[in-house]
C-alpha positions as a printed NumPy array, in Angstrom:
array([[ -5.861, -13.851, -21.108],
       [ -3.63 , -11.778, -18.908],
       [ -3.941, -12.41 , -15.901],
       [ -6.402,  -9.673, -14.31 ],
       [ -8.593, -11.069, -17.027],
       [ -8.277, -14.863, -15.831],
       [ -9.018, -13.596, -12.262],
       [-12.14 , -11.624, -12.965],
       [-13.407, -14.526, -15.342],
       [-13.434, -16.805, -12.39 ],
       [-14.888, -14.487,  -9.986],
       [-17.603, -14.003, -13.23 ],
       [-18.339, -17.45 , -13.503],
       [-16.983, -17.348, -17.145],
       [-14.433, -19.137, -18.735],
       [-13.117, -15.682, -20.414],
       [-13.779, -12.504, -20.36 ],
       [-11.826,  -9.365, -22.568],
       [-10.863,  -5.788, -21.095],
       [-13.816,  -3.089, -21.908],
       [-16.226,  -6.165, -20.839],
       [-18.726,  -5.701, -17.96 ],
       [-18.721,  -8.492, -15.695],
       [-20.259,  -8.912, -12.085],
       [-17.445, -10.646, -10.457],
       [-17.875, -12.483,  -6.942],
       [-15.571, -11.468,  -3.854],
       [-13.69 , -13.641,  -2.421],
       [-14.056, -11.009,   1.024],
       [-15.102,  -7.111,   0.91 ],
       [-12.792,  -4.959,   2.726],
       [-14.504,  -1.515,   4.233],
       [-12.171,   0.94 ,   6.184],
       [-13.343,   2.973,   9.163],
       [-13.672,   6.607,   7.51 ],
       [-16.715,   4.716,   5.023],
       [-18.394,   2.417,   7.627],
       [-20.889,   5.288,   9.18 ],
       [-21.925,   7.074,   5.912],
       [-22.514,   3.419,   4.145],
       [-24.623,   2.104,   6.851],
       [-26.711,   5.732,   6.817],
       [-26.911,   5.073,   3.423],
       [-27.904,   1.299,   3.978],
       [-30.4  ,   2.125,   6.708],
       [-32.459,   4.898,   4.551],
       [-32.684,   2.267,   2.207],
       [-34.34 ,  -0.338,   4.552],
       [-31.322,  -2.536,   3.954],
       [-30.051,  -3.432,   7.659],
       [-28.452,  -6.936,   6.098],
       [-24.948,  -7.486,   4.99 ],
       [-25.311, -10.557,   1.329],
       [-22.496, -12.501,   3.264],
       [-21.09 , -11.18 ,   6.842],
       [-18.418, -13.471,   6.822],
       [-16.825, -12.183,   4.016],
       [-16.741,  -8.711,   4.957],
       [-13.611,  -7.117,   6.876],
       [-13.837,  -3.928,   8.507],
       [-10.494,  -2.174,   9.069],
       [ -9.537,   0.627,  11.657],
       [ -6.792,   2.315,  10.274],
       [ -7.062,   5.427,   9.494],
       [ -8.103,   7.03 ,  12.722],
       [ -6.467,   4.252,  15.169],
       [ -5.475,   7.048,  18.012],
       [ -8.692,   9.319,  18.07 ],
       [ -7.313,  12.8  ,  18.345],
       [-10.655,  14.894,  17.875],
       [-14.206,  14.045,  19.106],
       [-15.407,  13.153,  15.272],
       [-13.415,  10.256,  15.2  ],
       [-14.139,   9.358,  18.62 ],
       [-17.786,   9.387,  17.64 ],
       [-16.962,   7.495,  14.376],
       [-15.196,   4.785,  16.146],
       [-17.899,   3.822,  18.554],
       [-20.285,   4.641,  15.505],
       [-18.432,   1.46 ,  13.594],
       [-18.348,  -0.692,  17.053],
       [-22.245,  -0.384,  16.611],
       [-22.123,  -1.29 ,  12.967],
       [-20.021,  -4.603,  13.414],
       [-22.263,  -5.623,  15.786],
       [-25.654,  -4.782,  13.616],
       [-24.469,  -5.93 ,  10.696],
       [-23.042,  -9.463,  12.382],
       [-19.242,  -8.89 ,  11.187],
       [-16.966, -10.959,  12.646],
       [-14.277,  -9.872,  11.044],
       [-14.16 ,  -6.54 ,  12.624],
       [-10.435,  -5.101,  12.943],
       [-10.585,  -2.112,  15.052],
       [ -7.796,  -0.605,  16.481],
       [ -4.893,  -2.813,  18.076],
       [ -6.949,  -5.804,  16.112],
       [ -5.064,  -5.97 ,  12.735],
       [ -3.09 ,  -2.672,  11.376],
       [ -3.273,  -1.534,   8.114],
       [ -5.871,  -2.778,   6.084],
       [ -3.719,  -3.023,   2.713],
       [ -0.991,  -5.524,   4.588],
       [ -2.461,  -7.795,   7.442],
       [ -4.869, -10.094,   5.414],
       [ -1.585, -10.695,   3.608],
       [  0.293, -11.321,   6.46 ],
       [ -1.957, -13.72 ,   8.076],
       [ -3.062, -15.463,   4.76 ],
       [ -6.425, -13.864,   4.273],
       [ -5.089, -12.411,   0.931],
       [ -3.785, -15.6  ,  -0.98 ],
       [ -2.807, -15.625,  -4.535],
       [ -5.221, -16.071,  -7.329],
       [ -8.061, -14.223,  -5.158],
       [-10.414, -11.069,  -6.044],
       [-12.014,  -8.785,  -3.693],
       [-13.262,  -5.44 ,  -3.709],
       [-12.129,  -2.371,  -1.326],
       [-13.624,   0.979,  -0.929],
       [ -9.664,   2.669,  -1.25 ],
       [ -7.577,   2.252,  -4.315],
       [ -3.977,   1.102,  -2.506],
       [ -6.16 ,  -2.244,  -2.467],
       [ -3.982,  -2.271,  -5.564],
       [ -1.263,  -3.828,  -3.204],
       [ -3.162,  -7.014,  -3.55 ],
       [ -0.85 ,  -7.824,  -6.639],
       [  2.204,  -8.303,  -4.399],
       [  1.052, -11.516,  -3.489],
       [ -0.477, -12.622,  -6.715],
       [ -3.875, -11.259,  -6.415],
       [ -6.412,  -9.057,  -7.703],
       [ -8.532,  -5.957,  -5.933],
       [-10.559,  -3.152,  -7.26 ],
       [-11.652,   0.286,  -5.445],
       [-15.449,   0.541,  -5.57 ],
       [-15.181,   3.634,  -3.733],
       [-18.68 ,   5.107,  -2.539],
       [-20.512,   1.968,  -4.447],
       [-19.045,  -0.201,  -1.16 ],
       [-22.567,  -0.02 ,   0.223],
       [-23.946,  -1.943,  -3.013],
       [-21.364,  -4.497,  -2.714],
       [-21.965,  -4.856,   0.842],
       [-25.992,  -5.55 ,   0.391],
       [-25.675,  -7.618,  -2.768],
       [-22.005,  -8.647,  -3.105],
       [-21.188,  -7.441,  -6.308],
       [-21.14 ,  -4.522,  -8.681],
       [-20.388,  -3.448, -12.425],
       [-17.368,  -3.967, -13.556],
       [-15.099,  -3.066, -16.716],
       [-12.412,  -5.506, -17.344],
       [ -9.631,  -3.538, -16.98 ],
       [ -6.838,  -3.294, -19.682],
       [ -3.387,  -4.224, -18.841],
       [  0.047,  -3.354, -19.437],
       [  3.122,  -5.695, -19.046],
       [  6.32 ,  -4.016, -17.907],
       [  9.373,  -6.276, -17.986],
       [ 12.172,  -5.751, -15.04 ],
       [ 15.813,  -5.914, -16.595],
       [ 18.49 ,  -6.761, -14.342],
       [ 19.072,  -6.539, -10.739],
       [ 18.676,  -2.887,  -8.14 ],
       [ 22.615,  -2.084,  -6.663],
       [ 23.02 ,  -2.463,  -2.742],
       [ 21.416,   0.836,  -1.015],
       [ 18.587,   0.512,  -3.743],
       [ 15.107,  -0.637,  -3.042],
       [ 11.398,  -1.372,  -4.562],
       [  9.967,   2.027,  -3.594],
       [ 12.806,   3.553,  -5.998],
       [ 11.868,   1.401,  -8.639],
       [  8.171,   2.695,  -8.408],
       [  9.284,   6.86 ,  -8.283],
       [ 11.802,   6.069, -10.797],
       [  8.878,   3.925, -13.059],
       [  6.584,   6.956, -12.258],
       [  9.347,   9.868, -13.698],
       [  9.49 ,   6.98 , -17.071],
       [  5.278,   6.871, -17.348],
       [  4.918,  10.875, -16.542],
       [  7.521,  11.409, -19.395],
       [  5.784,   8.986, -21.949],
       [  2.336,   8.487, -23.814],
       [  1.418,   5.371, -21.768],
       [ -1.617,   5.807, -19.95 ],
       [ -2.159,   4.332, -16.495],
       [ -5.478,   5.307, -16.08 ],
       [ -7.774,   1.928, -14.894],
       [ -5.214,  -0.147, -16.184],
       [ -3.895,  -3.038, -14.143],
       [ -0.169,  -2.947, -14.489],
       [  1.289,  -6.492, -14.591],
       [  4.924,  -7.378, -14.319],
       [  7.432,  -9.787, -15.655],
       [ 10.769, -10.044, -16.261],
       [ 13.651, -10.926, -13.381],
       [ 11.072, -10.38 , -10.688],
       [ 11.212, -13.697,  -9.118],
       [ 14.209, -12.558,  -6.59 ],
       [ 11.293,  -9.875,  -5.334],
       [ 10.057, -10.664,  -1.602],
       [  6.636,  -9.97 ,  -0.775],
       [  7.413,  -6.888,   1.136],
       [  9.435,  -5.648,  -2.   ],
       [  6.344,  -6.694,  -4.407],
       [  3.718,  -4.7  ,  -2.279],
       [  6.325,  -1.647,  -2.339],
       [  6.369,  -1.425,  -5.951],
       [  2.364,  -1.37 ,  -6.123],
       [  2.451,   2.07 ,  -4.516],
       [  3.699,   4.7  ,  -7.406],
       [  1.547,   3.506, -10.111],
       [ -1.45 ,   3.717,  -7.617],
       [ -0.83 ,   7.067,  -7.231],
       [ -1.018,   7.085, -11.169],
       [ -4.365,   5.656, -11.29 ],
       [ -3.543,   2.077, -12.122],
       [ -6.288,   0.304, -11.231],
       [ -4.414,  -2.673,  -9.97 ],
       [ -0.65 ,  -3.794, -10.102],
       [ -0.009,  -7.752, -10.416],
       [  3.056,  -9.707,  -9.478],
       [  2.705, -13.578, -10.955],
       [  4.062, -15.372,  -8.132],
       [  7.265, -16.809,  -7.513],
       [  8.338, -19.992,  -5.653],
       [  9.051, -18.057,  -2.634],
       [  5.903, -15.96 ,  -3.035],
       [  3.739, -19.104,  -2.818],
       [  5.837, -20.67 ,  -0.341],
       [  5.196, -17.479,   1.528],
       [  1.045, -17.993,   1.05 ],
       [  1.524, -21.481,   1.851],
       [  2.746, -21.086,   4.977],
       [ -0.094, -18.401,   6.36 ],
       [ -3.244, -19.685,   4.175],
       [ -6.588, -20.383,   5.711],
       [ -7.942, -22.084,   2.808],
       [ -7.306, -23.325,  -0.194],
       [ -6.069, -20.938,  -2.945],
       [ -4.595, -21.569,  -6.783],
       [ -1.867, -18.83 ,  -8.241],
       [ -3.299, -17.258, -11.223],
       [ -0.313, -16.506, -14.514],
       [ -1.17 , -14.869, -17.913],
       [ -1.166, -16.98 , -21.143],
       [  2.054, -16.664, -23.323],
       [ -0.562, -14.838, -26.16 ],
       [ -2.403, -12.111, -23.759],
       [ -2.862,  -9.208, -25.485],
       [ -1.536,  -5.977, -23.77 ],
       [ -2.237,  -2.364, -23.888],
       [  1.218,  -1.548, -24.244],
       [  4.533,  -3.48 , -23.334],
       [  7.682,  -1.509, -21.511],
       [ 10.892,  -2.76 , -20.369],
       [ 12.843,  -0.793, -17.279],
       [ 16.464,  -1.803, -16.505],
       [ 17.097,  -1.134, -12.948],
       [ 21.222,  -2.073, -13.189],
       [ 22.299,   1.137, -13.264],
       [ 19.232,   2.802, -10.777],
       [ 20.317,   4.942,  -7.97 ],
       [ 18.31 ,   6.162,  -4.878],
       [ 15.123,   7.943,  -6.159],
       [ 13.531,  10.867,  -4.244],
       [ 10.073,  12.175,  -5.599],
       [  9.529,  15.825,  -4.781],
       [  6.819,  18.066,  -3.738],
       [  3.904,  17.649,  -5.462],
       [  3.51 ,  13.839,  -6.414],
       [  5.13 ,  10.532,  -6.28 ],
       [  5.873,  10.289, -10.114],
       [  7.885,  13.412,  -9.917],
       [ 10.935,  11.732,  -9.332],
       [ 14.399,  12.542,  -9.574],
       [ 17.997,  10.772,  -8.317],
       [ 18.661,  11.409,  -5.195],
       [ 21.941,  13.201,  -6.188],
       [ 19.779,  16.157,  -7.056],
       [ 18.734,  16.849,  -3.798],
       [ 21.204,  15.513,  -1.547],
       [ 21.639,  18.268,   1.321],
       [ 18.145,  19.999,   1.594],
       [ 17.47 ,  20.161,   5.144],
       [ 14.112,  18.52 ,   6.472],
       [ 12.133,  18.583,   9.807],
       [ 10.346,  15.821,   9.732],
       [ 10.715,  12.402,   8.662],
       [  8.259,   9.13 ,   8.495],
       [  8.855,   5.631,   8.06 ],
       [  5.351,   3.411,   7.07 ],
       [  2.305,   3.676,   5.256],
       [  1.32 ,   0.774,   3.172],
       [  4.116,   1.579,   0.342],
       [  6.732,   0.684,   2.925],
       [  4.841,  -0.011,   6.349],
       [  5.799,  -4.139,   6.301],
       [  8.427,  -5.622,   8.378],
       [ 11.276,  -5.886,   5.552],
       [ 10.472,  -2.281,   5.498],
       [ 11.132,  -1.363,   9.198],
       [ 14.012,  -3.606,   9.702],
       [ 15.881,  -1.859,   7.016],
       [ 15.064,   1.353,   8.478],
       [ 16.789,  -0.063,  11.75 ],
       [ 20.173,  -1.424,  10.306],
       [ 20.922,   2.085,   9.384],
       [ 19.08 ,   3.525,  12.602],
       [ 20.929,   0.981,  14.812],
       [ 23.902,   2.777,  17.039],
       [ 22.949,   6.17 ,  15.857],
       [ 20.694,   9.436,  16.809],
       [ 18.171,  11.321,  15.07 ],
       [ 19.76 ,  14.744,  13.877],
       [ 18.519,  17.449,  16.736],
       [ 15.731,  19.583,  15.504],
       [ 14.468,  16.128,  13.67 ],
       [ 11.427,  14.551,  14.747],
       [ 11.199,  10.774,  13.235],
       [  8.263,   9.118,  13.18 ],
       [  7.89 ,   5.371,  12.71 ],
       [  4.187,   3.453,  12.108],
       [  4.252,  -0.551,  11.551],
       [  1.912,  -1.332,   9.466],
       [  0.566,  -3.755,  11.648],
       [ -0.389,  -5.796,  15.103],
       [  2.093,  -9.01 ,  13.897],
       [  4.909,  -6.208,  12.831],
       [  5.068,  -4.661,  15.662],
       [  5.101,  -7.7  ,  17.6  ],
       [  8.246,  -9.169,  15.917],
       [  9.959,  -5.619,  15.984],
       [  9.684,  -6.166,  19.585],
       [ 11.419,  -9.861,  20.152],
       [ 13.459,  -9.038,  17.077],
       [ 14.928,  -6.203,  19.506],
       [ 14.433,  -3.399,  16.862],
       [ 11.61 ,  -1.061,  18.752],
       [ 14.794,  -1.029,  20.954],
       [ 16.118,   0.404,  17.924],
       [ 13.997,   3.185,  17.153],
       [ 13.526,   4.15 ,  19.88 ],
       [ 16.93 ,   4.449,  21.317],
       [ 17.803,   6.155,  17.951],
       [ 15.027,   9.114,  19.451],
       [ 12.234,   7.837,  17.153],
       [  8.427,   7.714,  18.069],
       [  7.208,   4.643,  17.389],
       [  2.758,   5.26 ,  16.545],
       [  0.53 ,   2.464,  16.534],
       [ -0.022,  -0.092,  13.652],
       [ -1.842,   1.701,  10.613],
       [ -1.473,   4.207,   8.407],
       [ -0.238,   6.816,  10.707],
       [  0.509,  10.741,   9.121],
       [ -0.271,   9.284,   5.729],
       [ -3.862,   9.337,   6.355],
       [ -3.889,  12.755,   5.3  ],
       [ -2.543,  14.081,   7.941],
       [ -4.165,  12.756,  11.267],
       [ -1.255,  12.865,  13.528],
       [  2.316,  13.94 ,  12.562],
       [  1.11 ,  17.296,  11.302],
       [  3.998,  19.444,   9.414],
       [  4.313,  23.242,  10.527],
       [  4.501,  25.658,   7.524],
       [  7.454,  25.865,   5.818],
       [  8.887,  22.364,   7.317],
       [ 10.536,  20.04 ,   4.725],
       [  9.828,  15.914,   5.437],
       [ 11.285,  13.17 ,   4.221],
       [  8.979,   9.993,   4.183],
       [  7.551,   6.901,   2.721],
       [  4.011,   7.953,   2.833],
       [  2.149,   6.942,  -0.735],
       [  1.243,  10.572,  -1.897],
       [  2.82 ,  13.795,  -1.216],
       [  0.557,  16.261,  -2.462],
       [  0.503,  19.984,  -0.603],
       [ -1.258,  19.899,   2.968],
       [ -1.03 ,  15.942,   3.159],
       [  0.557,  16.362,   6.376],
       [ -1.382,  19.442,   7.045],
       [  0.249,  22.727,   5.911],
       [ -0.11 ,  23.706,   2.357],
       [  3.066,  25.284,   1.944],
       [  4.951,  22.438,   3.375],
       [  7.345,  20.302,   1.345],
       [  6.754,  16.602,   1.32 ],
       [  9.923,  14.465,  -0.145],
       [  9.213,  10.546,  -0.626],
       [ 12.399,   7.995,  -0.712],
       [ 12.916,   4.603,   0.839],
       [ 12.609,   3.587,   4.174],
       [ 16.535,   3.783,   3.818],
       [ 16.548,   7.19 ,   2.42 ],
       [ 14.366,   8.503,   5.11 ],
       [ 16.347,   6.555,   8.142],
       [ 20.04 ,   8.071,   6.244],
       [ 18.357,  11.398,   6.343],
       [ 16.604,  11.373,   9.652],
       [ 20.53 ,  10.458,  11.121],
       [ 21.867,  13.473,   9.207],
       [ 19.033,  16.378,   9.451],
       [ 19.133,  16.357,   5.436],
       [ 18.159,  14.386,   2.22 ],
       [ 21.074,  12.163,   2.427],
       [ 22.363,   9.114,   0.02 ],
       [ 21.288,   5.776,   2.01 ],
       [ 24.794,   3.499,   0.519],
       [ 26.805,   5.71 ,   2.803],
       [ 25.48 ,   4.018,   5.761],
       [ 26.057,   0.675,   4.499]])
């Protein structure tokens, strides 16, 4: 079996299971985001179902709307206060509480390796960084909330094999445009497939790992899955609070399709307007002048992410007529940017520095881009009016990329700053 099949068997209660199956797998926890929470529990309620199958294994995340800037989301918020309560949550993460809901369980060994839950978004997909397995149930969250568990197709995988090793000033999130530009040119089909990798991954930190789940999300991929390395489960080990056993696929899994991708060679990626898989070297845009630049999201909101952001930051200013935005992607982030020294950093470099979550990548909720501007940011997607204006251009590069280019006022090559 590969190993999205070995973790849905388990969660099945079957000792195998074969993509195009239905199975009714188990969650290990449910994870519910703030812009769902009042619309599910309407839909609940006219139901007569005011009970949660298993409050302890349900999360609910603030991160979306963490500053309220309008009074909907002020309503929302103390709508989903209310909720928590009714519904007996404990594990209620509202704002200040957690951060992003695609990176905190990780970080505090919620999300362990070998695990399976469900998520009402689809960049649950970043579960695969640290060896684990999440599907979007999108609007059917409220039936996995009151029964814990719904229909589900075993998902066909494909194995891509990673050739070689990225050159200084190169990162995961290029990997992912540059992987995107390779699938958008070819007849491989993402679409509810869990992409699983092999090949010389095992150098890949965590951070890296959940960076490289964010193109093929965009794609449709219905899950991305790292095996885990030594350091991966040393990694788990050292935050888990319970026991949890690493799921690899068998030698003979059958595959959708197999690809191999040498990164040797790979220079900076951008992807431009339009969508994260149309992506180009960043040679081919080097010099267009932007406005606006943000470092976060859950593609590149973890601390690896910021802290190479600040090595280039560090000592310099933010080009005049910039405005830089910078989002951790969560609570414990932003905690160690600050004895680490780097909010220091940031913000002496002329950067704002928002509150854990997803910040101007929640389509657009603070950070809004004027028409005409031109950013340059790690957000996941970069379709027209994400950040508000339609006829705005949205580039997407590395948290290096965007730091380099914040410093210089245009789309500039991050290895000159190393």
């Amino acid at each position: 079996m590969t190993a999205a099949e070995k973790i849905l068997a388990r969660a099945s209660g079957l000792d195998r299971v074969r993509a195009g199956e239905i199975v009714y797998p188990t969650p290990d926890f449910v994870v519910i985001h703030d812009g769902l929470v009042m619309g599910t529990k309407q839909d609940l309620d006219a139901l007569g179902i005011d009970r949660l199958f298993d409050p302890d294994r349900v999360m609910m995340v603030t991160d979306h709307d963490v500053v309220y800037l309008n009074e909907r989301a002020v309503a929302r918020g103390a709508f989903n206060r209310k909720a928590a309560e009714a519904w007996g949550v404990k594990g209620f993460y509202d704002a200040g509480r957690g951060g992003h809901g695609h990176l905190f369980p990780t970080e505090r060994g919620l999300l362990l390796p070998g695990m399976f839950y469900f998520d009402n978004d689809r960049h649950c997909t970043n579960a695969g960084g640290i060896g684990a397995l999440a599907i979007r149930a999108g609007a059917e969250i409220g039936r996995v909330l009151a029964t814990g568990t719904t229909w589900t197709v075993v998902p066909k995988s494909i194995k891509l094999t990673i050739e070689g090793r990225v050159q200084p000033g190169v990162y995961a999130r290029d990997i992912g445009f540059h992987l995107g530009a390779i699938l958008r040119r070819s007849d491989v089909d993402l679409d509810y497939r869990v992409l699983e990798l092999a090949g010389e991954i095992d150098p890949f930190s965590v951070a890296q790992r959940v960076a490289l789940c964010s193109t093929p999300t965009e794609m449709r991929a219905i899950g991305v899955f790292f095996p885990p390395s030594q350091h991966v489960l040393d990694y788990a080990r050292e935050r888990a609070q319970r026991p949890f056993t690493p799921v690899y696929p068998d030698a003979d899994a059958q595959y959708d399709s197999e690809l191999t991708l040498d990164v040797a060679r790979l220079e900076p990626q951008v992807a431009l307007p339009g969508a994260p898989h149309k992506a180009t070297n960043l040679s081919e845009v080097a010099g267009v002048k932007v406005d606006h630049a943000f470092i976060g999201s859950c593609g590149s909101g973890m601390y690896e992410d910021l802290e190479i952001a600040a090595g280039i930051l560090k000592e310099r200013r933010v080009a005049p007529g910039v405005r830089l935005l910078v989002v951790p992607g969560t609570e414990d982030s932003t905690k160690r940017l600050h004895r680490e020294g780097l909010l220091d950093v940031f913000q002496q470099a002329g950067a704002f520095v928002l509150p854990a979550g997803c910040g101007p990548c929640a389509s657009g909720r603070m950070g809004l881009l004027h028409s005409g501007e031109v950013s340059i940011c790690t957000a996941t997607a970069n379709a027209p009016g994400r950040f508000g204006a339609k006829d705005a251009d949205i580039y997407l590069g590395s948290p290096a990329t965007v730091a380099a280019s914040a410093i210089t006022g245009k789309i500039t090559d991050p290895r000159s700053f190393l």
